[in-house]
DRENKOLLO-88281 format. One record per residue (C-alpha): x negated, y, z. Coordinates in steps of 0.05 Angstrom, whole numbers. Each point is the difference from the previous one (the first is absolute). Example, Ala and Ser with C-alpha at 12.3 -4.5 7.8 and 13.67 -1.06 7.14 Angstrom:
+--------+--------+--------+
!     c1 !     c2 !     c3 !
+--------+--------+--------+
!   -246 !    -90 !    156 !
!    -27 !     69 !    -13 !
+--------+--------+--------+
//
This chain:
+--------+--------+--------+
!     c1 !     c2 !     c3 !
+--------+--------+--------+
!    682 !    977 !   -927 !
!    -50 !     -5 !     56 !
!     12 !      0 !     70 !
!    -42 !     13 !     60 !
!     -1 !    -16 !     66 !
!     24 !     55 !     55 !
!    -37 !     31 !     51 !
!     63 !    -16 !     44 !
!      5 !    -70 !    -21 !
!    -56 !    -19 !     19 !
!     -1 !     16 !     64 !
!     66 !    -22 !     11 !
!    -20 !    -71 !    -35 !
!    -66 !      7 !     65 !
!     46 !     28 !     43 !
!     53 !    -64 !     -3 !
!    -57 !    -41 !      3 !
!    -30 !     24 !     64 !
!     66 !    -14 !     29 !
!      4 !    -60 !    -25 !
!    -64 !    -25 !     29 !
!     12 !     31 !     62 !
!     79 !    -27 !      5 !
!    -33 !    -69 !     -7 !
!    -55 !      8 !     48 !
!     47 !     18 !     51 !
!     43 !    -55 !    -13 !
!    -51 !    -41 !      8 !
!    -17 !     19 !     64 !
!     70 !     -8 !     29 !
!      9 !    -63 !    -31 !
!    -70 !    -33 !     10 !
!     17 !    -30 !     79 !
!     64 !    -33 !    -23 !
!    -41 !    -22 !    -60 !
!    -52 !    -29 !     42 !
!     44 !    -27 !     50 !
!     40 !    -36 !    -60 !
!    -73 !    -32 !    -25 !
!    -30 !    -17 !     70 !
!     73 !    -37 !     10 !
!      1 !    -38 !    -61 !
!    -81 !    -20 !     16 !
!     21 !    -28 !     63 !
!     58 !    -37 !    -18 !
!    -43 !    -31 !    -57 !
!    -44 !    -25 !     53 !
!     50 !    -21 !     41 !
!     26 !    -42 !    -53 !
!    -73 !    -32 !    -14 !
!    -16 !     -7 !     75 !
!     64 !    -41 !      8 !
!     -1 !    -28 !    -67 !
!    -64 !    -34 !     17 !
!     31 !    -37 !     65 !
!     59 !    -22 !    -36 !
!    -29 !    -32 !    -60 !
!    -41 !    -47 !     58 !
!     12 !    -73 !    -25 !
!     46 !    -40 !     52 !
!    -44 !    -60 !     10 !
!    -60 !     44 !     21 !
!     -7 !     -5 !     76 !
!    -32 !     70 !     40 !
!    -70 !     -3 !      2 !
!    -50 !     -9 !     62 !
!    -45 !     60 !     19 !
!    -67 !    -17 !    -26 !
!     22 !    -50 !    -57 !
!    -26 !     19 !    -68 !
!     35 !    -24 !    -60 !
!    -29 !     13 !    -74 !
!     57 !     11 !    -55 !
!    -41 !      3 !    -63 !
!    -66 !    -22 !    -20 !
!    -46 !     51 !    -25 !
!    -21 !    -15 !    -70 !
!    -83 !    -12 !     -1 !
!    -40 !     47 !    -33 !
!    -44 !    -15 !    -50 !
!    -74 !     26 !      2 !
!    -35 !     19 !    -72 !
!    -67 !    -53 !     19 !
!    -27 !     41 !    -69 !
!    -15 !     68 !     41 !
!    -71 !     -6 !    -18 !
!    -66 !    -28 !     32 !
!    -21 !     -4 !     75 !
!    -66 !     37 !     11 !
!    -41 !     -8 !     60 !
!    -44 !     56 !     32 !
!    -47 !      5 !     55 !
!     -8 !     67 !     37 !
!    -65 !     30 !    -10 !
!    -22 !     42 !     68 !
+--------+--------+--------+
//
C-alpha cells in the first residue's frame, strides 16, 4: 500500500505555513517596543547597580582625594625584552 501526497495537502501544509510566518512577524512587531523597553530597563538598572556598587564598596578609612593628587594602585609587571633578536648592523647612506 503506497500513499502519495495530495495536491491539496500540500498547499494547505504552505498555506498554514505562510500564516504562520506571517502571525509571528506581526507579533513581533507589536511586541518588539515593550520588548525593548523591558531590555533597555533591565540595562540601566544593571548599571545603576554597578555605578552605585562602586561608591559603596569604598573602604571607610580612605579619606576624599585632592584635585591633582595621583595615587598608583598596582605596579605594572616589567617586561622582559628577548636581548637574542639578532645582530645590530650599521649603515652609512650612500648619496
Amino acid at each position: 500500500m503506497q500513499q502519495f501526497a495530495s495536491a491539496t495537502g500540500l498547499v494547505k501544509m504552505i498555506l498554514i505555513i505562510l500564516l504562520i510566518y506571517f502571525g509571528v512577524k506581526i507579533l513581533a512587531r507589536l511586541f518588539s517596543p515593550f520588548l525593548i523597553k523591558f531590555v533597555a530597563k533591565k540595562a540601566e538598572e544593571r548599571f545603576g547597580q554597578q555605578f552605585n556598587g562602586g561608591f559603596q564598596n569604598r573602604k571607610p578609612q580612605e579619606k576624599p582625594k585632592k584635585e591633582g593628587e595621583v595615587t598608583i594602585d598596582k605596579i605594572p609587571t616589567r617586561k622582559t625584552s628577548n636581548k637574542d633578536v639578532g645582530d645590530y648592523v650599521d649603515f652609512e647612506e650612500i648619496d
